[in-house]
N, C-alpha and C positions, 0 to 999 in steps of 0.2 A: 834885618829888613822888615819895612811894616809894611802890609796889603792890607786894605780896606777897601769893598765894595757895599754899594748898597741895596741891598733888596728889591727886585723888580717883584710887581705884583700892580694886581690893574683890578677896578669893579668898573664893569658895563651894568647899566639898567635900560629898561626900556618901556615904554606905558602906550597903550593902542586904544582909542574910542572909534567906535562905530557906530553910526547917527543916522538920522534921516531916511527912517527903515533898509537902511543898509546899502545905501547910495554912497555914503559919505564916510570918510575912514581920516582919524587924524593922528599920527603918531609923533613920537619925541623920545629920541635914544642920545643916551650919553656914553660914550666911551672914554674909559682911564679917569674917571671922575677926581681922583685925586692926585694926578699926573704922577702917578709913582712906577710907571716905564722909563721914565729917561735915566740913561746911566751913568752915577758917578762914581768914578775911581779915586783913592789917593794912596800915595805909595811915599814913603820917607824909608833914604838908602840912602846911608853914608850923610853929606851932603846936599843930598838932593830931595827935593820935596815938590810931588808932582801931584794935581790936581785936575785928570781927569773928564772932560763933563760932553756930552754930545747933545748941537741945536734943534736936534729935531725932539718932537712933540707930540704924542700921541692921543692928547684930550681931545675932546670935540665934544660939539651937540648940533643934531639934527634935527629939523622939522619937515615933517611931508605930509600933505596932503592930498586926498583921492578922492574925485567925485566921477561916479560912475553913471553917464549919461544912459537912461532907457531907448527903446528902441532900438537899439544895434542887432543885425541878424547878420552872419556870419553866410558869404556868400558861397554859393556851390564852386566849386574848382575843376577844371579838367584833369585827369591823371594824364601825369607824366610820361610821355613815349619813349619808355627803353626800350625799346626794340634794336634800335642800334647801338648797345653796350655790350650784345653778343651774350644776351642770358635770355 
């Protein structure tokens, strides 16, 4: 019987600037860069020669951006009345 699987192994990277005295944040992450998560099997038994492989995908790259509006002041809150949860 022959088994062969292939090595799962993954590089993420990720780069972050922050601009605009610190208003402004742009980031760009890539995950599994060289798609080497997805699993292949192959197995040769007797006859039979089977070839493994699964559709899912774990590369990506993402973009996101943050801008952080001034003025915001965080309003005062009432506390919360437990009085009636019996503590």
């Amino acid at each position: 019987m022959y088994l062969r699987h292939r090595r799962f192994w993954r590089l993420d990277a990720g780069v972050k600037w922050t601009f605009a005295a610190g208003k402004a944040e742009l980031s760009v992450k890539g995950n599994d860069l060289f798609d080497s998560m997805t699993p292949v099997s192959k197995v040769d038994f007797g006859e039979q020669r089977l070839r493994m492989g699964n559709d899912f995908h774990t590369r990506n790259v993402t973009v996101n951006f943050v801008y952080r509006f001034g003025g915001y002041k965080d309003r005062e809150r009432k506390k919360v009345d437990t009085s009636r949860f019996g503590h």
